[in-house]
N, C-alpha and C positions, 0 to 999 in steps of 0.2 A: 687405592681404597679411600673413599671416603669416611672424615673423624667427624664428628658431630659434637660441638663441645657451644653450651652456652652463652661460652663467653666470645664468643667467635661469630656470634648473630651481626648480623649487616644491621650499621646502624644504631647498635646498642647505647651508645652513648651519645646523650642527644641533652638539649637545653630545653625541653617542654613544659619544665614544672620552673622554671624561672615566675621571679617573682613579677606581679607588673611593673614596679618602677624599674626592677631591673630592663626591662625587656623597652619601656619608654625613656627611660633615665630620669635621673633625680628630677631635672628642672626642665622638663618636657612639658611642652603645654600637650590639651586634651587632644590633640588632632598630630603628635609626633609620634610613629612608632619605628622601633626597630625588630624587624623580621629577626623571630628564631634561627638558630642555626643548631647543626648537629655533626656530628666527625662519624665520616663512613670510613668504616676499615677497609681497607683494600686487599683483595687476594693475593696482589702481586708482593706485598709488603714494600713496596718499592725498590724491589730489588731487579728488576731486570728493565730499569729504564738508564737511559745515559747519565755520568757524571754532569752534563750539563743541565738537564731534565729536573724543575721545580719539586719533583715527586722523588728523585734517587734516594733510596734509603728511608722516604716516608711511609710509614705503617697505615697512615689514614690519610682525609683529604676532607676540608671541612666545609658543607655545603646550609647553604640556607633554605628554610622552607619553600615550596611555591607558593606562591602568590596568584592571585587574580589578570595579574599581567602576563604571569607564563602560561595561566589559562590561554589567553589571547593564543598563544605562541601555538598552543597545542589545536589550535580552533582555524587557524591562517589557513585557507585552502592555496594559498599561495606556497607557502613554507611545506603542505603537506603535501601538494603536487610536486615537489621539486625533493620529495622525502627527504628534506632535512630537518622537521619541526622539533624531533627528540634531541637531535645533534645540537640545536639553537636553547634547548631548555636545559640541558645540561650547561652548554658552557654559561648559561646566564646563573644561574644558580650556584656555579662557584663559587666559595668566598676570594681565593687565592685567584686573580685573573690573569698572573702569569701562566697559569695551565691553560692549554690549549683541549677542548674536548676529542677534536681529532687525535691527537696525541696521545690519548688516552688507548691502556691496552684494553683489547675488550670486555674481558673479564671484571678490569676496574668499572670501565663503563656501567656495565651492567649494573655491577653492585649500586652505583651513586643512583641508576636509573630506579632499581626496586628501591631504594633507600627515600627517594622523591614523592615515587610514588605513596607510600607509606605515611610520607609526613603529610603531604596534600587531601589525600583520601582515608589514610586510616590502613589498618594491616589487613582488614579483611576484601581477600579480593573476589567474588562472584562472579562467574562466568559459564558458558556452556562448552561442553568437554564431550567430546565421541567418544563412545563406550569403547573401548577394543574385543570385547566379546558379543553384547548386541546391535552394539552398530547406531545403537539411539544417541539424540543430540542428549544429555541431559545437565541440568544448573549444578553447578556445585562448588562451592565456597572452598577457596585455598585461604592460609594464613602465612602473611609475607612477613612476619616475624620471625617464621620458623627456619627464613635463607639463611641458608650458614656458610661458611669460606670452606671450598674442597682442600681437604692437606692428602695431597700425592706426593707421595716419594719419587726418586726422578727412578724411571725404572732401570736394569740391567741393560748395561750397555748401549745406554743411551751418554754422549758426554755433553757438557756446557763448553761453552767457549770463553775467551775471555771477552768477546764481544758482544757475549749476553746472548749468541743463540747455541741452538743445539742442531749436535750431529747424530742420527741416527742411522744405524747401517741395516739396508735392505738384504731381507734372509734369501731371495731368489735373483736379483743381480746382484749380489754381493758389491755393492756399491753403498757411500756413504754420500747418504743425505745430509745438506746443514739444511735447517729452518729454522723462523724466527716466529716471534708473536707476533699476531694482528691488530692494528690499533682500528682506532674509529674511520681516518683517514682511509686503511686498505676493506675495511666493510663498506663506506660510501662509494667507493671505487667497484668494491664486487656486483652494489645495487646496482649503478649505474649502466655495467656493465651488462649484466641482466635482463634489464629493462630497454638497452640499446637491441637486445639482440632480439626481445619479443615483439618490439616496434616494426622490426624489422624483415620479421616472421624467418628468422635466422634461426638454427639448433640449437637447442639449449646446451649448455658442457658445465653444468655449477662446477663438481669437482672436478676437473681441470682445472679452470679457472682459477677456484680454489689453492689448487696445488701450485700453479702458476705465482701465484700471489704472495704464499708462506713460504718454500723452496728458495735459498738466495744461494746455493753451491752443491756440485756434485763433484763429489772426491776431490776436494778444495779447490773447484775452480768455479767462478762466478759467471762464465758464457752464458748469455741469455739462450744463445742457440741449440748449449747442450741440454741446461734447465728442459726446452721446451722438447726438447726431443728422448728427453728422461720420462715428461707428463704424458707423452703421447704416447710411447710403448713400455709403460707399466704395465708388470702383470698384475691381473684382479688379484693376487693374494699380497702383494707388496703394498698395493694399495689400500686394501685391507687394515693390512699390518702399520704405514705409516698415519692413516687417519685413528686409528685407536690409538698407536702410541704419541700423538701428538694431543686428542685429545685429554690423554692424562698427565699431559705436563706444564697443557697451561693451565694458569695462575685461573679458575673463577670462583663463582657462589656456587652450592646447591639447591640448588630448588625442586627437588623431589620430595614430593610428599605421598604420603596413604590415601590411595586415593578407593570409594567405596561407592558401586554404580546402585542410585537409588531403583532401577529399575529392572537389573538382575540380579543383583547382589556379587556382583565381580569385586573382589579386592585386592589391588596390588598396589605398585608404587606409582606415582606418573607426575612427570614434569610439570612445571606451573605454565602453561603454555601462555603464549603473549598476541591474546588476540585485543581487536579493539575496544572493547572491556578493560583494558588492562588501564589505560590515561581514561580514556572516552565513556566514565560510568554515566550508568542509566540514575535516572531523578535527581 
């Protein structure tokens, strides 16, 4: 279940209102500045990265505004063709450059990514959103202020390991799942992987794949051969059952907000969806 608590906003604590000499320093001539910066919370609170891992135990991660240059970065048809231009803006944005943005679980990612977004552009984000009731494209304004960190409880009978994943046991083969989080690393890997198969006019399998990717043990053994022969005769209710209960134990933001269709008057709740609007605003 999702808590909603204000103090838990992605991003809240940030250096905006700094003073100018702070921000140029005392003895800066007119043409020295120094880029704001702001401490994004992390969903993960740093708790499920390795003893070695710059972030273990860190609650936040402190990032600098963008700039005119990460423009560049977001604008590169080069970096965009090769979809790594978000992956190249995060890690440039770091303050701490021992973190590696691949590295990063995704959850965190995200958060520093809406966090960027926010300082570069402003919370309010416009974009066009499909009705789910009339089916119309229509504009509508989310506020990226409002992302807040999900707090899930780890559910029933799900265990942690000591090596930071978890074991979850499938209700129809009675078998025990370990999986792990995904970092940026295994998302670029998923694109990749994606994109080889549509080149290729190969079948798409996202969740396999998926599964493939998260899955590092069945009934405590690491066989890639068993892994894959686990993701290929799952029944539809196991799998069911292991993508909701995974997705409620990793670490991310919420970004569900009230969403209100100007053109039937539909109101429910709806995702801040991340289309190209999101970096790529119009004027």
């Amino acid at each position: 279940m999702t808590v909603r608590n204000n103090e838990d906003r992605v991003g809240a604590k940030h250096n905006s209102d700094m003073d100018p000499s702070e921000i140029m320093g005392p003895s800066a001539g007119p043409l020295s500045f120094v880029t704001p910066t702001e401490f994004v919370e992390l969903p993960s609170k740093g708790e499920h990265y390795p003893e070695d891992h710059p972030l273990h135990q860190q609650e936040t991660v402190e990032i600098r505004y963008m700039t005119a240059k990460d423009e560049d970065i977001l604008t590169s048809r080069t970096l965009l063709k090769k979809g790594i231009a978000l992956d190249r803006l995060v890690q440039n944005i770091l303050v701490d450059k021992s973190v590696r943005s691949e590295d990063l679980l995704i959850g965190d990612r995200n958060a520093i990514i809406v966090a960027a977004r926010a300082t570069g552009y402003g919370s309010e984000y416009k974009t066009k959103v499909n009705c789910p009731s009339c089916a119309e494209f229509v504009e509508f304004e989310f506020d990226l202020g409002e992302a807040v960190i999900e707090e899930n409880p780890l559910p029933e009978g799900v265990r942690k390991t000591d090596e930071g994943t978890f074991v979850v046991h499938l209700p129809k083969l009675k078998v025990d799942v370990e999986v792990k989080f995904l970092t940026g690393r295994d998302e670029t890997r998923l694109a990749k992987l994606a994109a080889s198969k549509k080149k290729n006019k190969m079948e798409e399998s996202l969740l396999t794949d998926q599964f493939r990717q998260f899955i590092v043990g069945v009934n405590g053994s690491d066989d890639a051969a068993l892994i894959n022969s686990l993701v290929e005769n799952m029944p539809a209710y196991d799998s069911r059952f292991l993508r909701y209960t995974y997705h409620g134990i990793v670490p991310n933001i919420d970004l569900t907000q009230d969403f209100e269709c100007p053109n039937c008057g539909l109101e429910q709740e709806m995702e801040v969806p991340f289309t190209t609007d999101f970096f790529w605003t119009r004027g």
